[in-house]
C-alpha positions as CSV (number, residue, x, y, z in Angstrom):
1,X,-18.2,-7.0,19.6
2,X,-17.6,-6.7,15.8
3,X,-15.1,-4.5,14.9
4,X,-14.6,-3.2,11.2
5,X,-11.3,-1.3,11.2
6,X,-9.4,0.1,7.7
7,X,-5.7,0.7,8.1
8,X,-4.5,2.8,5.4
9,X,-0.8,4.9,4.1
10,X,-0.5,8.2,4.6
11,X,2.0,8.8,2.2
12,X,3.3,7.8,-0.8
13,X,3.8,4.1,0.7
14,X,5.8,2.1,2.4
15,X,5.1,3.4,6.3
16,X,5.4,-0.4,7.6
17,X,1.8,-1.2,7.0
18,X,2.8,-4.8,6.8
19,X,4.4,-5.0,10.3
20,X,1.3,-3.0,11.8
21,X,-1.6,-5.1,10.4
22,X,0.9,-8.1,11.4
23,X,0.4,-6.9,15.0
24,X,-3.2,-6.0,15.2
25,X,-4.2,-9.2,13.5
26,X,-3.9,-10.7,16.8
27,X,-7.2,-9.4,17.8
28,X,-8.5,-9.5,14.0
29,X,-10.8,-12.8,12.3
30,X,-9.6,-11.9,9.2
31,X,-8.0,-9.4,6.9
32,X,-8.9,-8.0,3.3
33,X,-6.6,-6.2,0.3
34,X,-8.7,-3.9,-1.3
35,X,-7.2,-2.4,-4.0
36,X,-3.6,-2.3,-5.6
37,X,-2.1,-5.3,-6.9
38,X,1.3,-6.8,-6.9
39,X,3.0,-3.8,-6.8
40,X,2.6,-3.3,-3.0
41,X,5.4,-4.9,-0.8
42,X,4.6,-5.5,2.9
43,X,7.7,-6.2,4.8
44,X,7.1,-9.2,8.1
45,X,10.0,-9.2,10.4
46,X,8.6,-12.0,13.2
47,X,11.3,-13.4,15.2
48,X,14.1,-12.1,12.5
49,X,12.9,-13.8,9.8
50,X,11.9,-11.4,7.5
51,X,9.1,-12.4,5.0
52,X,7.6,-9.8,2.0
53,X,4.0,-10.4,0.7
54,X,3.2,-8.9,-2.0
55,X,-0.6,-10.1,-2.8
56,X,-1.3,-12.4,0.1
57,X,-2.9,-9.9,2.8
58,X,-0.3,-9.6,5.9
59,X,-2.4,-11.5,8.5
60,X,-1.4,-14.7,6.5
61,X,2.1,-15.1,9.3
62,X,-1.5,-16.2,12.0
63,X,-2.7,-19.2,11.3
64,X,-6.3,-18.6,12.8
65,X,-6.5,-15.4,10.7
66,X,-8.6,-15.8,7.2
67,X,-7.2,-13.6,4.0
68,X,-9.2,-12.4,1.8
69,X,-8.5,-10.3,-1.4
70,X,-11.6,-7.9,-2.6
71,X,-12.8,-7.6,-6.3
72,X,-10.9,-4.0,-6.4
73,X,-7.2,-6.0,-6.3
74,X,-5.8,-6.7,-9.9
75,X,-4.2,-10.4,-9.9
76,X,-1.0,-11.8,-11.3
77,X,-2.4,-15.2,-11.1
78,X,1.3,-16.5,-10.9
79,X,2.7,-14.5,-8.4
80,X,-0.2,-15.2,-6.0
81,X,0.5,-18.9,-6.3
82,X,4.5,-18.6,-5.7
83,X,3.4,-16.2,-2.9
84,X,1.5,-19.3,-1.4
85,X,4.1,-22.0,-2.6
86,X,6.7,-19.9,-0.9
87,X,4.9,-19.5,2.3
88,X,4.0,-23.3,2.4
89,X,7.9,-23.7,2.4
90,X,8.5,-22.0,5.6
91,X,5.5,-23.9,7.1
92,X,2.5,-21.6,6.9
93,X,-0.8,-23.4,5.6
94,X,-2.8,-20.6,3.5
95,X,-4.4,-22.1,1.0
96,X,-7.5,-23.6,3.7
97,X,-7.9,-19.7,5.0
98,X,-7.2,-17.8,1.3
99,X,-10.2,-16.4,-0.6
100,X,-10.4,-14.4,-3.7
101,X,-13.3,-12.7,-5.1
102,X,-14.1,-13.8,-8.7
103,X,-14.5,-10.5,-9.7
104,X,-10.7,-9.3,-9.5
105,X,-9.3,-7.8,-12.9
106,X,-6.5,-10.8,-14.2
107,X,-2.8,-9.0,-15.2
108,X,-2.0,-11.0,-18.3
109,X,1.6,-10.8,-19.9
110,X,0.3,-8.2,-22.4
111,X,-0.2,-6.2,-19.8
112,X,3.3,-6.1,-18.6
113,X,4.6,-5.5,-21.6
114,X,2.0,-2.1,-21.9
115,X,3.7,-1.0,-19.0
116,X,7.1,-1.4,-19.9
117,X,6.6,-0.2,-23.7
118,X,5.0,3.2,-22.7
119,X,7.7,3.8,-19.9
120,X,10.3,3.4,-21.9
121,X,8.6,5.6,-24.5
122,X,8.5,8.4,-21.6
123,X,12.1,8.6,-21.6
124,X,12.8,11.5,-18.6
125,X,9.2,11.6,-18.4
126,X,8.5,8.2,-17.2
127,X,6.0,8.3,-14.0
128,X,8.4,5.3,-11.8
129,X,5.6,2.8,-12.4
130,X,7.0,-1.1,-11.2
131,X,6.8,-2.3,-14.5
132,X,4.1,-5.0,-13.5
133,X,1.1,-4.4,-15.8
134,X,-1.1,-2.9,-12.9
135,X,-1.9,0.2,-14.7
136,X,-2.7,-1.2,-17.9
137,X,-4.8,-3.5,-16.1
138,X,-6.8,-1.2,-15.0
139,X,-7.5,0.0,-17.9
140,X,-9.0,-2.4,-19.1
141,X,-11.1,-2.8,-16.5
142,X,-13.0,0.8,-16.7
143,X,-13.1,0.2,-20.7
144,X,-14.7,-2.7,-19.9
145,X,-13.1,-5.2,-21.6
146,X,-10.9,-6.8,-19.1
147,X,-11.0,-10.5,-17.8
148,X,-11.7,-11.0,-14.9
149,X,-11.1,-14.4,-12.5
150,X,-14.7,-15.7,-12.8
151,X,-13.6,-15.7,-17.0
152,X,-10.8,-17.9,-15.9
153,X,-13.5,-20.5,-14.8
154,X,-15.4,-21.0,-18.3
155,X,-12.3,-21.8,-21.1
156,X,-14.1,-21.1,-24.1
157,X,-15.3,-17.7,-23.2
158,X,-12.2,-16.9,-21.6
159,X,-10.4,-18.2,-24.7
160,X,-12.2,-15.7,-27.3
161,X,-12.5,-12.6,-25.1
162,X,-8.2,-13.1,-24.4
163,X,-7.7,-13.4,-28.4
164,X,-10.3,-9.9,-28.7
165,X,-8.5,-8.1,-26.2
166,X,-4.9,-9.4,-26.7
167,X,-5.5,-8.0,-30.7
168,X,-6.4,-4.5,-29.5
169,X,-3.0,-4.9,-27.3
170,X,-0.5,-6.0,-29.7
171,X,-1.8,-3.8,-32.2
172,X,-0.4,-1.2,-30.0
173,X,2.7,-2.9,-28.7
174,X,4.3,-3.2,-32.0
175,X,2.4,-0.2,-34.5
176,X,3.7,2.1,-31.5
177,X,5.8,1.3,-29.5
178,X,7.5,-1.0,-32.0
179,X,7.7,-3.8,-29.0
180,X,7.4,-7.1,-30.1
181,X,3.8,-9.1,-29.5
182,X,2.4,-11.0,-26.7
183,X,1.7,-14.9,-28.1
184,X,-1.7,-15.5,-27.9
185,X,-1.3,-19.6,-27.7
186,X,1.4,-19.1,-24.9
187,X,-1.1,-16.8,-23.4
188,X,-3.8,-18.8,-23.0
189,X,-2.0,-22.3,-21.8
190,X,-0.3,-20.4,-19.8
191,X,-3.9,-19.4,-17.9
192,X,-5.6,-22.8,-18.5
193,X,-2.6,-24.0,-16.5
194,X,-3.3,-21.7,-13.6
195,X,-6.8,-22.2,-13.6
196,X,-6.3,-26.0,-12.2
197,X,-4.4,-24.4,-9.2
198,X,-6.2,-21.2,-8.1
199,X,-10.0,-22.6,-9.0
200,X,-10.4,-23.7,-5.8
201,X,-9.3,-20.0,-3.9
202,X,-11.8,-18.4,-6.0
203,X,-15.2,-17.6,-3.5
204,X,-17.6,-14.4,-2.8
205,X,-15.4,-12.1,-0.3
206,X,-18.3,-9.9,-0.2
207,X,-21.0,-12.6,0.9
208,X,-18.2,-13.7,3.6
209,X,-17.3,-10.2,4.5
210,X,-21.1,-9.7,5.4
211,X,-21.7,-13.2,7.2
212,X,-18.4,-12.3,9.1
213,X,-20.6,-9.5,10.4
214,X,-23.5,-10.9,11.4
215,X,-21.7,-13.4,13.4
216,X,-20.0,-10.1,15.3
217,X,-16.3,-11.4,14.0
218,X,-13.7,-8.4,13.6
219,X,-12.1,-7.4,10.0
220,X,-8.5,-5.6,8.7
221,X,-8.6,-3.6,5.8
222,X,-5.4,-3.8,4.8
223,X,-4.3,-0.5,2.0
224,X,-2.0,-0.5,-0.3
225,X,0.5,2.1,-1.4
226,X,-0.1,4.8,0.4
227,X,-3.3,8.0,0.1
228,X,-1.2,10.2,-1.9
229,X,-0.8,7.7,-4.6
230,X,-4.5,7.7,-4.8
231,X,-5.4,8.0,-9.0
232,X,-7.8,10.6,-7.5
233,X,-6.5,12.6,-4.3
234,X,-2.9,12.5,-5.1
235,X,0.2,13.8,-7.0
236,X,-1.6,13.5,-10.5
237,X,-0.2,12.0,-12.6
238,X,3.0,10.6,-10.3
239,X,0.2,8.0,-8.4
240,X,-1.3,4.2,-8.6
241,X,-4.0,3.6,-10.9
242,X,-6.6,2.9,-7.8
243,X,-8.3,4.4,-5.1
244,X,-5.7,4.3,-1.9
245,X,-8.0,6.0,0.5
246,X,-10.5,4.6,3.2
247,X,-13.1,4.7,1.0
248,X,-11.9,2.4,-1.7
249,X,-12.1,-0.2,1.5
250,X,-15.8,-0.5,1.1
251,X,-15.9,-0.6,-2.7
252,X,-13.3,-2.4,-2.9
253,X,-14.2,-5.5,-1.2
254,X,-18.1,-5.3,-1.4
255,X,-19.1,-4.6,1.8
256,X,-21.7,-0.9,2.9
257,X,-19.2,2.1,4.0
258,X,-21.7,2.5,7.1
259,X,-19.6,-0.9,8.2
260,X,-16.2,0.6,8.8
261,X,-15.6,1.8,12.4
262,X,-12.1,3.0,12.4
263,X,-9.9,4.5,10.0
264,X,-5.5,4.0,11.8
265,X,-3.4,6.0,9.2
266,X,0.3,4.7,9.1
267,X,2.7,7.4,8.8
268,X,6.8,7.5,9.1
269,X,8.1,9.7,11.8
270,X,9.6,11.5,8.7
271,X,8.9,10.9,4.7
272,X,9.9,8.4,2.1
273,X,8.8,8.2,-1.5
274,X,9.7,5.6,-4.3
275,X,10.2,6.9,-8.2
276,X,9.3,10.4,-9.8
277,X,7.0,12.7,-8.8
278,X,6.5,16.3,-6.4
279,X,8.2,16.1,-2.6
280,X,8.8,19.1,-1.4
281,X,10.3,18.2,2.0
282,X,12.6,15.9,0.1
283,X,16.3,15.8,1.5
284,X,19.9,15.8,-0.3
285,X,22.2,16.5,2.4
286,X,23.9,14.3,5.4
287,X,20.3,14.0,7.0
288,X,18.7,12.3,4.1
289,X,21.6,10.1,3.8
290,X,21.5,9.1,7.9
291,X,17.0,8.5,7.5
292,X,17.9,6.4,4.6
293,X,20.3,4.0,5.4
294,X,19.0,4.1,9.3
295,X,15.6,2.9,7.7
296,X,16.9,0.7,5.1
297,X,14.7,2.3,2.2
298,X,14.6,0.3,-0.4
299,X,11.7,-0.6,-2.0
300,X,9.8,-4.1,-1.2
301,X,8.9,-4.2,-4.5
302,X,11.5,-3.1,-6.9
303,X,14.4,-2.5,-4.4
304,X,14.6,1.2,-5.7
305,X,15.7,3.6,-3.1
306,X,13.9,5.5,-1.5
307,X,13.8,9.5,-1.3
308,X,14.0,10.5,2.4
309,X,12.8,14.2,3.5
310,X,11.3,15.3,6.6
311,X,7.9,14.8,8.1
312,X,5.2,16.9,6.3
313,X,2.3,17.9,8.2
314,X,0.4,19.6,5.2
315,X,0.4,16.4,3.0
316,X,-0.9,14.3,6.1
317,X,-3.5,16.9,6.8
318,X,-4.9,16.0,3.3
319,X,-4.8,12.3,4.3
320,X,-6.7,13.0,7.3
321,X,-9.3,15.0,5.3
322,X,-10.0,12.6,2.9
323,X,-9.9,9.1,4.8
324,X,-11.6,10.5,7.8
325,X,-8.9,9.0,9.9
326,X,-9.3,8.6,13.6
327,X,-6.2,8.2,14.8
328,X,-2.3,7.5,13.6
329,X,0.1,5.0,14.2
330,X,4.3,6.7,13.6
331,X,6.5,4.2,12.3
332,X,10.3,3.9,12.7
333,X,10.4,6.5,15.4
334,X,13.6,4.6,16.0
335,X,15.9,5.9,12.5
336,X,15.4,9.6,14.1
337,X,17.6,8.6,16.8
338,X,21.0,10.7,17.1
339,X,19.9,13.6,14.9
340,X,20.5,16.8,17.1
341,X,17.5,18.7,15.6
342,X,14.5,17.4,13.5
343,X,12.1,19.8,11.6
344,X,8.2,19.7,11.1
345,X,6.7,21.1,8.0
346,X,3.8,22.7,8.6
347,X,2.6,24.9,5.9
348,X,3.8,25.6,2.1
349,X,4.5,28.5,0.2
350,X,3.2,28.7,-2.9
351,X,3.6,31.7,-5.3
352,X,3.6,34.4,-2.1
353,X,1.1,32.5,-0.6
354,X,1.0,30.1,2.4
355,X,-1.6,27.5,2.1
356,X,-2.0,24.7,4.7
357,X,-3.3,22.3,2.3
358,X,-1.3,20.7,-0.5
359,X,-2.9,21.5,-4.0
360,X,-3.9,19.2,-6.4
361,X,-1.9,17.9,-9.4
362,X,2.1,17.2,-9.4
363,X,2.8,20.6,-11.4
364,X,1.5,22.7,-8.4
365,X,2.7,20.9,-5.5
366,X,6.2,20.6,-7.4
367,X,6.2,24.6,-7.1
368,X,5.9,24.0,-3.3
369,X,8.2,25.5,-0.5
370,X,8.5,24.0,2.7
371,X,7.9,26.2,6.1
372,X,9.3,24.4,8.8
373,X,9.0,24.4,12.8
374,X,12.4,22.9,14.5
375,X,12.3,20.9,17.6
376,X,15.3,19.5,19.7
377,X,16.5,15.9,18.8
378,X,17.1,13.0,20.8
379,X,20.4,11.0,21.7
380,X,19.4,7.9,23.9
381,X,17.5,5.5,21.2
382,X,14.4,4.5,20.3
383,X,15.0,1.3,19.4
384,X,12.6,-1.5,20.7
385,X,10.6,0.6,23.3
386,X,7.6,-1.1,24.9
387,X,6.0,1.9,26.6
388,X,5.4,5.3,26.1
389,X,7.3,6.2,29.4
390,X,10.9,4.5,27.7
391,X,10.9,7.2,24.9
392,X,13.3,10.2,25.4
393,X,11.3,13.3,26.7
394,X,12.3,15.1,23.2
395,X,11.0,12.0,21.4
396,X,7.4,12.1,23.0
397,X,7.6,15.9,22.6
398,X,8.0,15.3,18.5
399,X,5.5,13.2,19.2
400,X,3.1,15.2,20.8
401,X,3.3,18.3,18.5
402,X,2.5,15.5,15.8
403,X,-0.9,15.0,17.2
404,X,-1.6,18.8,18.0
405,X,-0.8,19.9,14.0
406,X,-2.8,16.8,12.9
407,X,-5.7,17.4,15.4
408,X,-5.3,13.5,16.0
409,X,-4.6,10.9,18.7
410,X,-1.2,8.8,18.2
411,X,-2.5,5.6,18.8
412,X,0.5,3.3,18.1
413,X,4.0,3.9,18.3
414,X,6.9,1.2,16.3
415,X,10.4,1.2,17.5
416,X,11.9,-1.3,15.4
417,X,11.0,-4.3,12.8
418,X,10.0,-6.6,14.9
419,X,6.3,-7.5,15.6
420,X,6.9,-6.5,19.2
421,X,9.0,-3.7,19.1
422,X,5.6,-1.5,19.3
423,X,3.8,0.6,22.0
424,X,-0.1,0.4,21.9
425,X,-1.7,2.7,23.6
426,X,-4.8,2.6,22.5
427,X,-5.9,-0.6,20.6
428,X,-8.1,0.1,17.3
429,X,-10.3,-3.1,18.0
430,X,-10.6,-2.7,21.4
């Protein structure tokens, strides 16, 4: 039976989406990135090698699994090709299973400088972007005078909208931000070169999505960052510049929202979150120190550090509202081992008030206070449990009151980086 399933963040990123869609590949045709660009890092550990894709969708480590990226992911033409040189080295063959929709937005250089220029102009404002042009890209995509990969295929047209658009951008770059220019000439030989190499990935992921279908196949959505990043539902202005939730899935790749039949959110036993922005369960003390260098958070990306607080029930209940998820999958259960208590937030505090939701905008959410419920920790570890019944009793407990605040199932269960280090209990495409 076809099976449509969308596996989305919670958070603000980085739950281990990459190791999760990995796993439930094996049951998958194919996979699809939807939105984001190359500033999403999913992190493969598969018999300890340890491999980080940051455009290629994460069923590429299956050789019988297609990859497809939708029309709503921005491409860095050049990083998707080293992405597939470097996996070519270590003896995976992509390019015979790799489509992309000609509709994706191009990242050009001048839109890495953009990005760079105005967060630098921020100073202590600066919203933690990566630096890689995705939000300037954007841009130009709802002003409508982006290039996109089908421009890529005709030279001459791509060749007079680049020197249009790159006039607008330099204007800017050094009137402004008194950056220096982007060279037009460099520019464009720069994209004819790539054009000889990525012509033949370029295809209609939409038509194939729908064919895929109809011949009762079964299809990953693979999300990017994390829901409350979303440029819509989350910590405004401190987010990505697309749509992280399950919706963008359908958009995003061309296919009728009536096709997806599961929404699996990804969520860290506790919570992480790369660069500026409102976390009100954030943690400075010994605790935070032990979940981050337990977890190794750094990011995939940019290697940043990551802010470690505890889990917060309030912020996933917006997730679940606004994805419709059906059930969760907790991630690195394991890095809670050996901490005597660990603490749920459940509600917030804001101005007198408790509210069970968080509000909208950074400013708000920033003015946040924490209510927490304490549980008893666990001293025998997590690490690498197979089956529900292997978990300490005060593990499944945590466990357990997870599900009863979020009024959901806990589906999935990962106890380490490895692919197998996982209990299913319930399988989304089964």
């Amino acid at each position: 039976m076809s099976r449509y399933v969308v596996l989305l963040g919670t958070q603000w990123g980085d739950e281990g989406k990459g190791k999760i869609v990995d796993l439930l590949t094996e049951k998958a045709d194919a996979v699809v990135r939807f939105q984001g660009g190359h500033n999403a890092g999913h992190t493969l550990v598969i018999n300890g090698i340890k491999t980080v894709l940051h455009l290629v969708p994460s069923g590429a480590m299956r050789p019988e699994v297609e990859c497809l990226i939708g029309n709503g992911v921005v491409v860095n033409v050049e990083q998707l090709l080293k992405e597939v040189r470097e996996l070519e080295e270590i003896g995976i063959c992509i390019r015979d299973r790799l489509m992309v929709s000609p509709a994706c937005p191009l990242i050009m250089p001048h839109h890495i400088a953009l990005d760079i220029a105005r967060e630098a102009a921020r100073g202590e404002g600066a919203i933690g972007t990566t630096g890689r042009g995705i939000g300037p890209c954007y841009e130009d995509k709802v002003a409508r005078r982006g290039l996109r990969l089908a421009d890529l295929m005709r030279p001459d047209l791509f060749a007079e909208k680049l020197r249009s658009v790159m006039e607008y951008h330099n204007f800017a770059l050094e009137r402004y931000f008194g950056a220096e220019k982007v060279d037009y000439r460099q520019t464009l030989d720069q994209a004819m070169e790539q054009k000889e190499m990525i012509s033949d990935l370029i295809d209609d992921v939409s038509t194939r999505l729908y064919r895929l279908r109809r011949q009762g196949r079964s299809v990953m959505f693979e999300g990017a960052q994390g829901m409350l990043l979303d440029v819509d539902h989350g910590t405004y202005p401190y987010v990505t510049s697309s749509n992280t939730t399950a919706a963008a899935a359908a958009v995003g790749s061309g296919i009728g929202p009536l096709e997806l039949d599961h929404v699996l959110g990804i969520v860290k036993a506790y919570t992480t979150r790369v660069g500026s922005g409102p976390f009100p369960t954030e943690l400075f003390d010994r605790v935070g120190r032990h979940l981050g260098d337990r977890g190794h958070e750094f990011g995939a990306t940019t290697g940043r550090p990551r802010r470690c607080g505890w889990l917060d029930i309030v912020a996933l209940r917006r997730t679940a509202q606004v994805c419709g998820l059906s059930a969760l999958c907790v991630t690195k259960l394991d890095v809670m081992d050996g901490l005597e208590t660990v603490r749920i937030c459940t509600r917030y505090e804001l101005d007198a008030q408790e509210v069970d939701l968080p509000p909208y905008g950074a400013e708000a959410m920033a003015r946040c206070r924490p209510v927490y419920e304490e549980l008893p920790g666990w001293e025998r570890s997590t690490a690498g449990a197979r089956s529900f019944d292997e978990l300490p009793a005060n593990a499944r407990a945590y466990l357990d009151r997870m599900s009863e605040l979020c009024e959901l199932p806990v589906d999935i269960v990962s106890t380490g980086a490895e692919r197998d280090d996982t209990i299913i209990l319930r399988h989304p495409f089964d």
